[in-house]
ZAGUVEX-577929 format. One record per residue: residue in one letter; x, y, z of N, C-alpha, C in turn. Coordinates in steps of 0.02 Angstrom, whole numbers, padded with zeros to 5 digits, always signed. Example, Ala and Ser with C-alpha at 12.3 -4.5 7.8 and 13.67 -1.06 7.14 Angstrom:
a+00660-00284+00390+00615-00225+00390+00660-00165+00390;s+00642-00112+00354+00684-00053+00357+00645+00002+00394;
***
This chain:
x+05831+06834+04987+05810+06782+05034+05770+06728+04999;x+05711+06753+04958+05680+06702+04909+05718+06673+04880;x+05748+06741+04830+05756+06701+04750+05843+06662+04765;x+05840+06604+04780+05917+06572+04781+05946+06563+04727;x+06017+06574+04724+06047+06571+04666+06018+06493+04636;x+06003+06431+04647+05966+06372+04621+05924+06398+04573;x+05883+06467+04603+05802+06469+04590+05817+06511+04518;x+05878+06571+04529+05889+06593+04466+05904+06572+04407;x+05943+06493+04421+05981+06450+04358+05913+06426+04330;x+05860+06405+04397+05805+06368+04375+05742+06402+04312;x+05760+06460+04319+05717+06517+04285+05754+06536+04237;x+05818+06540+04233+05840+06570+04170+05808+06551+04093;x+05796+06486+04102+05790+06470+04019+05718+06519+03985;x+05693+06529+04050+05616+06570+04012+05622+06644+04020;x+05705+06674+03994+05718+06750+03992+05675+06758+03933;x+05689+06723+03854+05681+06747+03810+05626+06722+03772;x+05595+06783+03755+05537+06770+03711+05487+06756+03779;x+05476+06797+03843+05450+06806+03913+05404+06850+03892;x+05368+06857+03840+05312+06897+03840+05252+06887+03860;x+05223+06924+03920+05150+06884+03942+05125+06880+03911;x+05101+06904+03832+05039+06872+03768+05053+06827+03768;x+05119+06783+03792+05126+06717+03752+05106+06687+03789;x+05116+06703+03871+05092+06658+03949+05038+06659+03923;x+04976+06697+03929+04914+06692+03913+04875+06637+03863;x+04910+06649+03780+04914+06614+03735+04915+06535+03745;x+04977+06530+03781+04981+06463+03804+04944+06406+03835;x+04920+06453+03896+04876+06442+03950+04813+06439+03881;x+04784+06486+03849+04751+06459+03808+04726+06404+03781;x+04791+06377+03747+04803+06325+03689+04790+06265+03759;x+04820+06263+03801+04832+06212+03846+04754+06185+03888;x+04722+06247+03901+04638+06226+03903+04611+06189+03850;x+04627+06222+03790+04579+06207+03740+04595+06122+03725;x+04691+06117+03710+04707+06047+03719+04687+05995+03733;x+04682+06023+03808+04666+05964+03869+04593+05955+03859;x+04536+05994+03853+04468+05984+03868+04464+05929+03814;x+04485+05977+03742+04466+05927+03663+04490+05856+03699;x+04554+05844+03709+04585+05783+03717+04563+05729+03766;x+04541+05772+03844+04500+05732+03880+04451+05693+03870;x+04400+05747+03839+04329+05729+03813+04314+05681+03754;x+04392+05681+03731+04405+05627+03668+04441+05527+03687;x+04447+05546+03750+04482+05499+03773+04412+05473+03794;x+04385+05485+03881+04314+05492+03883+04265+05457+03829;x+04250+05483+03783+04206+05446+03729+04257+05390+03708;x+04326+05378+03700+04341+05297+03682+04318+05252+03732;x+04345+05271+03795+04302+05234+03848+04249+05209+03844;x+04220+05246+03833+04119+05261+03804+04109+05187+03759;x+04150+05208+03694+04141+05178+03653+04186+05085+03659;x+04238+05082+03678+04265+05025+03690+04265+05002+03741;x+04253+05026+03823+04248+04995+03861+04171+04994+03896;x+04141+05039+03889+04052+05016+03911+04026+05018+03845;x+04046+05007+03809+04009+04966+03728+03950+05024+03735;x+03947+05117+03722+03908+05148+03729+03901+05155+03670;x+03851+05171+03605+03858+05193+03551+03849+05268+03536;x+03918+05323+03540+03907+05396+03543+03935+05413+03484;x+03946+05377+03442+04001+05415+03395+03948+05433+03331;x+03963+05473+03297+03939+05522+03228+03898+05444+03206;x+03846+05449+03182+03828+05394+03143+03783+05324+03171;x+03800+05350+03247+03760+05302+03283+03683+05323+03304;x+03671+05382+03279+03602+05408+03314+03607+05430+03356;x+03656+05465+03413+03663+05494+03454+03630+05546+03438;x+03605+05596+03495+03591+05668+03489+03637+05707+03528;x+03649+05772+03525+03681+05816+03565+03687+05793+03616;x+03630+05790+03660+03599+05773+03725+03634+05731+03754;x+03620+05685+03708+03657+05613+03732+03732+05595+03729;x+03752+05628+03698+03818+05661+03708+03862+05672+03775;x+03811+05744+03786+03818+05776+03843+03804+05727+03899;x+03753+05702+03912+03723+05651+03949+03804+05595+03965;x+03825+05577+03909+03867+05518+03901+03912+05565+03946;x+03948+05613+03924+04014+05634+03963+04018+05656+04007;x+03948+05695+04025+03932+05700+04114+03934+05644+04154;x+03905+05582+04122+03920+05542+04170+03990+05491+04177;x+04022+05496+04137+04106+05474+04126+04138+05514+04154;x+04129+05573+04171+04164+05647+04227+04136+05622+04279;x+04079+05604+04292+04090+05612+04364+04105+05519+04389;x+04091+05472+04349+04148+05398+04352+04191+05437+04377;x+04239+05474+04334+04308+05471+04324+04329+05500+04420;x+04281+05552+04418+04313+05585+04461+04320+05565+04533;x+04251+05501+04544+04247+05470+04588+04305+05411+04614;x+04332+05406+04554+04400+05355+04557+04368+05284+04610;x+04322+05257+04605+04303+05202+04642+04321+05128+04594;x+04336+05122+04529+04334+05066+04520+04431+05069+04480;x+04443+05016+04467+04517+05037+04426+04496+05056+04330;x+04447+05056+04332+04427+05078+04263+04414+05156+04258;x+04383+05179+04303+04364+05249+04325+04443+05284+04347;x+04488+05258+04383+04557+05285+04393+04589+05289+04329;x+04582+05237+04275+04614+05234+04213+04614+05291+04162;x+04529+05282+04184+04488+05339+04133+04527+05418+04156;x+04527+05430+04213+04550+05504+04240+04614+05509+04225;x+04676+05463+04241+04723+05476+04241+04752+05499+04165;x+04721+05443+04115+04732+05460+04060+04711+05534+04018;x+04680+05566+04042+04664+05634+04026+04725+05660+04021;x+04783+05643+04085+04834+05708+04075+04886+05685+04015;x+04855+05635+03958+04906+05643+03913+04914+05676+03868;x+04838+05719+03846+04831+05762+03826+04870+05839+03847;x+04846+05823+03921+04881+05898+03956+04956+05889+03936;x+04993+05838+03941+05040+05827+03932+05072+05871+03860;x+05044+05851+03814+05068+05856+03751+05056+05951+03753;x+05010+05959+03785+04972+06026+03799+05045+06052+03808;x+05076+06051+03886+05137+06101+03903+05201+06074+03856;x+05217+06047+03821+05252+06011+03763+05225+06079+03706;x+05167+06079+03695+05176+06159+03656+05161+06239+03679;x+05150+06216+03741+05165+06285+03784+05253+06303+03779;x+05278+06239+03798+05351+06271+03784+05386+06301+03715;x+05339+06272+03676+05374+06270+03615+05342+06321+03592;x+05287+06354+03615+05268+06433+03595+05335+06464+03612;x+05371+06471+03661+05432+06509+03684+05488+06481+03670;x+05483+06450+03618+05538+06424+03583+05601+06378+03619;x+05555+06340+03670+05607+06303+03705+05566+06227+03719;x+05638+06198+03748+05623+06127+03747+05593+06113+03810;x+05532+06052+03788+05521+06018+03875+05557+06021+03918;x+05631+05986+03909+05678+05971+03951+05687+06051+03991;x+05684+06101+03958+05696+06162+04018+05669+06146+04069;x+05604+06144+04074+05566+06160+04126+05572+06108+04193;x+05614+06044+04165+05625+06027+04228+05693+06040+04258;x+05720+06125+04244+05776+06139+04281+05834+06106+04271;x+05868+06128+04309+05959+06094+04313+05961+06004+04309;x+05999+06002+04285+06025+05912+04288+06035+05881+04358;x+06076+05922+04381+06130+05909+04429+06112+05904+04492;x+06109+05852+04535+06050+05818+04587+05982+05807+04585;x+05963+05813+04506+05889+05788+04488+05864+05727+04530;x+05905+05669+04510+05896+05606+04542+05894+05615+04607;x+05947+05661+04655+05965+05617+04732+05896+05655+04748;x+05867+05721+04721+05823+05767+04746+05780+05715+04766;x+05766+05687+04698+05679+05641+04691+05681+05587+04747;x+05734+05547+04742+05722+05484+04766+05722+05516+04854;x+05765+05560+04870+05755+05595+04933+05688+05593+04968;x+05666+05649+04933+05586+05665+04936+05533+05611+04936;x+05552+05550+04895+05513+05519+04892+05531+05464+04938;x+05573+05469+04981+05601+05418+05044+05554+05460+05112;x+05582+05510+05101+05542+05548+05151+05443+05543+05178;x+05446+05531+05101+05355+05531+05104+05352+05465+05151;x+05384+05418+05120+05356+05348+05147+05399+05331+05202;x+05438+05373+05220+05471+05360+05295+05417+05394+05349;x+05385+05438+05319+05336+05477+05362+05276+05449+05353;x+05247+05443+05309+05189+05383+05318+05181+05339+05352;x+05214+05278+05316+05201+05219+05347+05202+05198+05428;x+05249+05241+05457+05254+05238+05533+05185+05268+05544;x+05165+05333+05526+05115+05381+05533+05063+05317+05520;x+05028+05286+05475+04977+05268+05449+04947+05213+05504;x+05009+05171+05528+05021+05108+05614+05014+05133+05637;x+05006+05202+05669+04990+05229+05731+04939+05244+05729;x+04911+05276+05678+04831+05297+05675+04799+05219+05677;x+04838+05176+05674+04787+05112+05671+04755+05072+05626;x+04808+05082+05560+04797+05050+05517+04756+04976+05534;x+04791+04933+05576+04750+04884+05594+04695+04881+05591;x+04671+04911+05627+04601+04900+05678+04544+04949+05608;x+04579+05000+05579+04529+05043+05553+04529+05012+05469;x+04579+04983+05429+04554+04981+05383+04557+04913+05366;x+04520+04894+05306+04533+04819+05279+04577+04805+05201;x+04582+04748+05193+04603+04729+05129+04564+04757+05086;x+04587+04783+05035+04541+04771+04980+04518+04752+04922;x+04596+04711+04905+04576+04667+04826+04662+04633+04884;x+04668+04555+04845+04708+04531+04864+04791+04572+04815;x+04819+04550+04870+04907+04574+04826+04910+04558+04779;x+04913+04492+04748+04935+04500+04673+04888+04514+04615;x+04822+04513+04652+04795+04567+04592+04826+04656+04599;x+04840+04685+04663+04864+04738+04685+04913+04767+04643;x+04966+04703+04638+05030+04720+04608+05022+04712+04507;x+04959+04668+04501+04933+04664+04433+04915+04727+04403;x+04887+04783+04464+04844+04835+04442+04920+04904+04424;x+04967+04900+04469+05014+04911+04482+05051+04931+04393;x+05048+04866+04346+05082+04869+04292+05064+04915+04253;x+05007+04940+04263+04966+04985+04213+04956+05061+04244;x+04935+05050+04296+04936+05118+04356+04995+05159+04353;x+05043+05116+04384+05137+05148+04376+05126+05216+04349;x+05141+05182+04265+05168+05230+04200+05104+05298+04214;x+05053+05283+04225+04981+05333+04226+05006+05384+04288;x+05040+05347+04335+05032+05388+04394+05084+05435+04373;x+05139+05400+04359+05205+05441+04337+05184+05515+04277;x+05148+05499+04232+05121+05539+04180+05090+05577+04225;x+05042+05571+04261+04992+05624+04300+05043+05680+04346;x+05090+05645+04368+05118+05709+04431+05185+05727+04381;x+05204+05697+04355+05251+05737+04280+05214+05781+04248;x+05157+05805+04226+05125+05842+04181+05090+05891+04249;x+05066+05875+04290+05068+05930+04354+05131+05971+04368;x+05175+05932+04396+05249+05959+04402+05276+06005+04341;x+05272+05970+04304+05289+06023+04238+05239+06078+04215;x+05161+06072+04237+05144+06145+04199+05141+06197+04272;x+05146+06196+04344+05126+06211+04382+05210+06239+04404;x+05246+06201+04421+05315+06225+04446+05363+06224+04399;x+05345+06201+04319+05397+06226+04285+05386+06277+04228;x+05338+06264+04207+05323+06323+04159+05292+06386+04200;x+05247+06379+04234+05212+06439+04267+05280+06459+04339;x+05291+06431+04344+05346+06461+04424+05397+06481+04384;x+05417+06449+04309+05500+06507+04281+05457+06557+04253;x+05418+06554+04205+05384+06610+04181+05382+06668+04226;x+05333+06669+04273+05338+06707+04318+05378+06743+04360;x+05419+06683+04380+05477+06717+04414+05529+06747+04374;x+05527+06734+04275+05586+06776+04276+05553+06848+04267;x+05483+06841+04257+05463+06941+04266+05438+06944+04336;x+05428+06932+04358+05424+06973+04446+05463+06928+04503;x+05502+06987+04547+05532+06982+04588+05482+06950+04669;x+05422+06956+04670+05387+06931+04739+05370+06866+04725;x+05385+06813+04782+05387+06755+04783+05294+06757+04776;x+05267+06812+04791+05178+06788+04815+05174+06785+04725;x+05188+06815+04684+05184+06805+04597+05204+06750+04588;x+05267+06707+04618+05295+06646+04582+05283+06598+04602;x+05255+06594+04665+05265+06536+04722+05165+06531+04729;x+05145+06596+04752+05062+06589+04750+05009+06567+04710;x+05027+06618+04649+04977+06627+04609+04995+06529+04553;x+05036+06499+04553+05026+06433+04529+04997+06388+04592;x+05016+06394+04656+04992+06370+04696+04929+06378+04702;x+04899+06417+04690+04827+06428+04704+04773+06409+04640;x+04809+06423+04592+04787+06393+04516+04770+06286+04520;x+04835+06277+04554+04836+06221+04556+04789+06184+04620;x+04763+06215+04647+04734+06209+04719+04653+06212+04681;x+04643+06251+04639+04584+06273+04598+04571+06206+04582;x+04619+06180+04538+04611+06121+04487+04586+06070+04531;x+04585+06076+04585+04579+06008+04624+04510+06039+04663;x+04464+06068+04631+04381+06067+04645+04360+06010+04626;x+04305+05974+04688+04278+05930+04679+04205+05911+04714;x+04155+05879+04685+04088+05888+04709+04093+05878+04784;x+04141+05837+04809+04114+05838+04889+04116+05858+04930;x+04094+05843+04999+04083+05888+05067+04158+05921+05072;x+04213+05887+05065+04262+05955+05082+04294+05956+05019;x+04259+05991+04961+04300+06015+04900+04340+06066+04914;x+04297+06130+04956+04361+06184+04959+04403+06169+05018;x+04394+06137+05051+04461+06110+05103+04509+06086+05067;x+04501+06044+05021+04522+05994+04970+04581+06062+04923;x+04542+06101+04908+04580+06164+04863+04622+06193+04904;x+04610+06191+04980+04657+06235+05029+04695+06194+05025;x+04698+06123+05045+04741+06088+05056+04804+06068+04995;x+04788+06073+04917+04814+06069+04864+04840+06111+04854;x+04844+06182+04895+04858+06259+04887+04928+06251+04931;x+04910+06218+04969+04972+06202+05014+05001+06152+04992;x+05004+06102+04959+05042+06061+04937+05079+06087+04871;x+05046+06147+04840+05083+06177+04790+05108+06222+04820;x+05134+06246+04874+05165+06302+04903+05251+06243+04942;x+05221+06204+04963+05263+06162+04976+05311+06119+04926;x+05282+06097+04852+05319+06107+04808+05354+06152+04771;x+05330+06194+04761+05361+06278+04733+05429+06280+04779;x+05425+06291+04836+05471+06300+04928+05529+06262+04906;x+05508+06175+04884+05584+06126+04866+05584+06145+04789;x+05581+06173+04747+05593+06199+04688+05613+06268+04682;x+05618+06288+04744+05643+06356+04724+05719+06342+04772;x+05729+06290+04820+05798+06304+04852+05838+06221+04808;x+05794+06200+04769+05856+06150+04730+05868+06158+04658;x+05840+06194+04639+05856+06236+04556+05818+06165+04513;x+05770+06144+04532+05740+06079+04489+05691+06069+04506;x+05646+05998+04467+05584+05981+04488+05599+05935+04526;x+05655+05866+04536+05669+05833+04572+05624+05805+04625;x+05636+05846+04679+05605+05844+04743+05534+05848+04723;x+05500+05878+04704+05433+05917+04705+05412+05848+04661;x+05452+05825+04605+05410+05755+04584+05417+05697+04650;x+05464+05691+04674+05463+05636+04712+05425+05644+04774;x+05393+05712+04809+05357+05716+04837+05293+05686+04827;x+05289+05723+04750+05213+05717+04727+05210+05646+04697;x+05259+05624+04673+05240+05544+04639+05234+05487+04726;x+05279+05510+04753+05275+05458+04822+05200+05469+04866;x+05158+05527+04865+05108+05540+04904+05056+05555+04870;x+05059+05545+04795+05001+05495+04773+04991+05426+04767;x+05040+05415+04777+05080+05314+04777+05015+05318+04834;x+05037+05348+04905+05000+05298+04964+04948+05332+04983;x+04910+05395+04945+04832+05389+04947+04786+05386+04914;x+04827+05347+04843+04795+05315+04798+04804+05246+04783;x+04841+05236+04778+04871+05148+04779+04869+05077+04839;x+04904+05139+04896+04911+05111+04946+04832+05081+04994;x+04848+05156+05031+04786+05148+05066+04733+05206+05047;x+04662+05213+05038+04618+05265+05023+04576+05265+05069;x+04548+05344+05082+04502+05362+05103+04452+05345+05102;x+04364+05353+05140+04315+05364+05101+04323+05387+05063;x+04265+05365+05010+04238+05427+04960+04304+05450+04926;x+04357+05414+04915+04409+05446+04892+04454+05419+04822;x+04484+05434+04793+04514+05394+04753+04550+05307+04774;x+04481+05252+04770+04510+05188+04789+04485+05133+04732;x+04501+05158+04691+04472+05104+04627+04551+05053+04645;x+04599+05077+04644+04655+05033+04649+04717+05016+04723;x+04646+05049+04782+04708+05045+04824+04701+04974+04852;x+04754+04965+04895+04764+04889+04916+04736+04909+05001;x+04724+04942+05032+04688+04945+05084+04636+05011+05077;x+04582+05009+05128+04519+05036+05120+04508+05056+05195;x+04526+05112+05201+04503+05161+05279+04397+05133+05287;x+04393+05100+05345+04325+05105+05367+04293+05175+05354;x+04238+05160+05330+04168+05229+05343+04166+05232+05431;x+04163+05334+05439+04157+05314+05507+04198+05303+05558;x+04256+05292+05553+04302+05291+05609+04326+05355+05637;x+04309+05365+05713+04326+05411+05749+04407+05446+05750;x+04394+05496+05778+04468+05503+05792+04463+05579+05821;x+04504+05576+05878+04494+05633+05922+04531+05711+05906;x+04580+05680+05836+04568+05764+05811+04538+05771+05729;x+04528+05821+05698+04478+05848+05647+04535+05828+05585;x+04487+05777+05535+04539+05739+05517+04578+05808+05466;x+04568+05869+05456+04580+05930+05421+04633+05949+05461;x+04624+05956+05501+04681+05966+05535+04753+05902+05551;x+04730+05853+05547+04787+05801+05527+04826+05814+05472;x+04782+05823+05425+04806+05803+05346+04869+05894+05329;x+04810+05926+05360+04894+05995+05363+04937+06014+05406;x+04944+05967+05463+05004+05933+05509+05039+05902+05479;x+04997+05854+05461+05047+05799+05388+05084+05840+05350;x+05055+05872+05317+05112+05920+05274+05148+05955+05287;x+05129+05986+05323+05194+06051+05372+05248+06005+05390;x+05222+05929+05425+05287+05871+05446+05353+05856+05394;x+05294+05850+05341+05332+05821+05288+05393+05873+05261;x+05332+05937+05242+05386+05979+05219+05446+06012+05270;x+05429+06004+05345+05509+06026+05381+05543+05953+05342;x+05523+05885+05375+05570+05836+05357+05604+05846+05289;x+05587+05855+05238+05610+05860+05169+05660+05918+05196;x+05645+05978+05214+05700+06025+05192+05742+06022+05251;x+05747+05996+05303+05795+05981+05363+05840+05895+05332;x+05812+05871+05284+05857+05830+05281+05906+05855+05191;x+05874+05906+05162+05886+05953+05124+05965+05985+05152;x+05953+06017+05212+05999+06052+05258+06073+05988+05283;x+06034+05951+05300+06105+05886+05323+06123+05880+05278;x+06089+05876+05227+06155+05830+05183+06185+05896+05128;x+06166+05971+05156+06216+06020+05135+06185+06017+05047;x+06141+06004+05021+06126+05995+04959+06126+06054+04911;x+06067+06088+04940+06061+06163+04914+06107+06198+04935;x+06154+06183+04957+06214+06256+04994+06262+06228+04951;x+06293+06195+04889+06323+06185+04864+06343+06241+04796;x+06380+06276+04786+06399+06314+04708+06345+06304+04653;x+06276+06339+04631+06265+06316+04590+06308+06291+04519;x+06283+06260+04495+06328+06237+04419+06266+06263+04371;x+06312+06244+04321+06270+06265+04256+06214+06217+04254;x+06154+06238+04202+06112+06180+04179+06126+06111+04145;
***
């Protein structure tokens, strides 16, 4: 019932050389990667864009160090200006390069992990029609009007746009790939229960998205479910496809588009008021929203007969 013949083609490439020392190992190398690489990006910032002097030779102390990158983590994380979005996003190029030798511990290429060829494209662009067919109607009804404002004019919007793009694309590509392609084939080709293949990255990835504010662990529930909902279109289309065009289209419009309080809006083009009412719990919207989304995705999955087709080879 889980495992669809899609999901088996999608897992095959990580039969061999499937030894969990190496999962572990990996996961290893891929912390250690990402932190060195973050924290290295971070201090260029430091150093070329707030003209900080931290580097070996400047008189820095430990302290000040520490001092410096605590407070560039929590810039970053606040995502309020388009310098602070820049700063964060660029971290995952490190991660990037990170699952680039996670694969290559198991002796295989990037390209595995994003599954079969064959409806890669119609998957994505699908998914990613879906998001913003469901939004934008969604966003006019809640009242976009009345509740939010401009917040930098359009063609600076579309200026910010040239640089953002490629960042955004890198960020939910290097998610997508260490979360539903390396950790969901790994897993799934040694255990048979979807709660091993489908959960335990979902919930990893739900982790990653801790954050200082009033609803961080809502924030983790809610990322727990958005990785359960990607895993769900990656396990019935034998690809990442869908699961990127989900995730690249629905960070597009609550980061770019329109933002929250307190939320990632260094670059969006509209700005939700502080404070606006609304007669249900906006927690409960936001995982209506998703449950919506994800029937729509896999009911229009179902019409157009996609996944019920013969798998093919990779």
């Amino acid at each position: 019932m889980w495992r669809t013949p899609e999901f088996e083609l999608f897992v095959a490439p990580a039969a061999d050389r499937a030894e969990f020392w190496r999962v572990a190992m990996s996961l290893l190398i891929a912390g250690l990667v990402y932190m060195i690489g973050a924290a290295l990006i971070l201090f260029a910032f430091a150093h070329w864009v707030f003209e900080l002097s931290i580097f070996p030779g400047s008189g820095s102390s430990e302290d000040a160090l520490r001092t410096v990158l605590d407070m560039l983590t929590s810039i970053a994380e606040r995502g309020a200006t388009p310098v602070a979005i820049a700063m964060l996003w660029s971290t995952f190029l490190p991660l990037f390069l990170a699952v680039w030798a996670m694969a290559r511990l198991h002796g295989r290429g990037l390209a595995s992990l994003f599954g079969r060829r064959r409806g890669f494209r119609r998957y994505f662009y699908l998914a990613a029609l879906a998001v913003l067919a469901i939004n934008l109607p969604l966003l006019w009804l809640l009242g976009l009007g009345s509740t939010a404002t401009l917040r930098v004019p359009p063609e600076i919007w579309l200026m910010h746009l040239l640089w953002f793009g490629p960042l955004l694309l890198l960020q939910i590509t290097t998610e997508e790939l260490l979360f539903r392609g390396y950790l969901q084939q790994q897993l799934g080709i040694r255990f048979r229960s979807p709660l091993m293949w489908m959960l335990i990255p979902s919930v990893l990835f739900g982790l990653c998205h801790l954050s200082g504010v009033a609803e961080g662990w809502f924030y983790v529930l809610w990322a727990t479910a958005f990785g359960l909902v990607a895993a769900d279109l990656t396990r019935i289309t034998g690809n990442l496809g869908a699961a990127m065009g989900l995730h690249l289209a629905h960070n597009f419009v609550v980061v770019a588009l329109i933002a929250g309080p307190e939320r990632f809006d260094g670059v969006a083009l509209f700005h939700l008021q502080q404070g606006v009412e609304s007669p249900i719990p906006l927690q409960l919207l936001e995982l209506s929203y998703l449950v919506v989304l994800w029937a729509a995705i896999r009911l229009w999955l179902l019409r157009a007969r996609l996944h019920f087709r013969p798998p093919a080879t990779i």
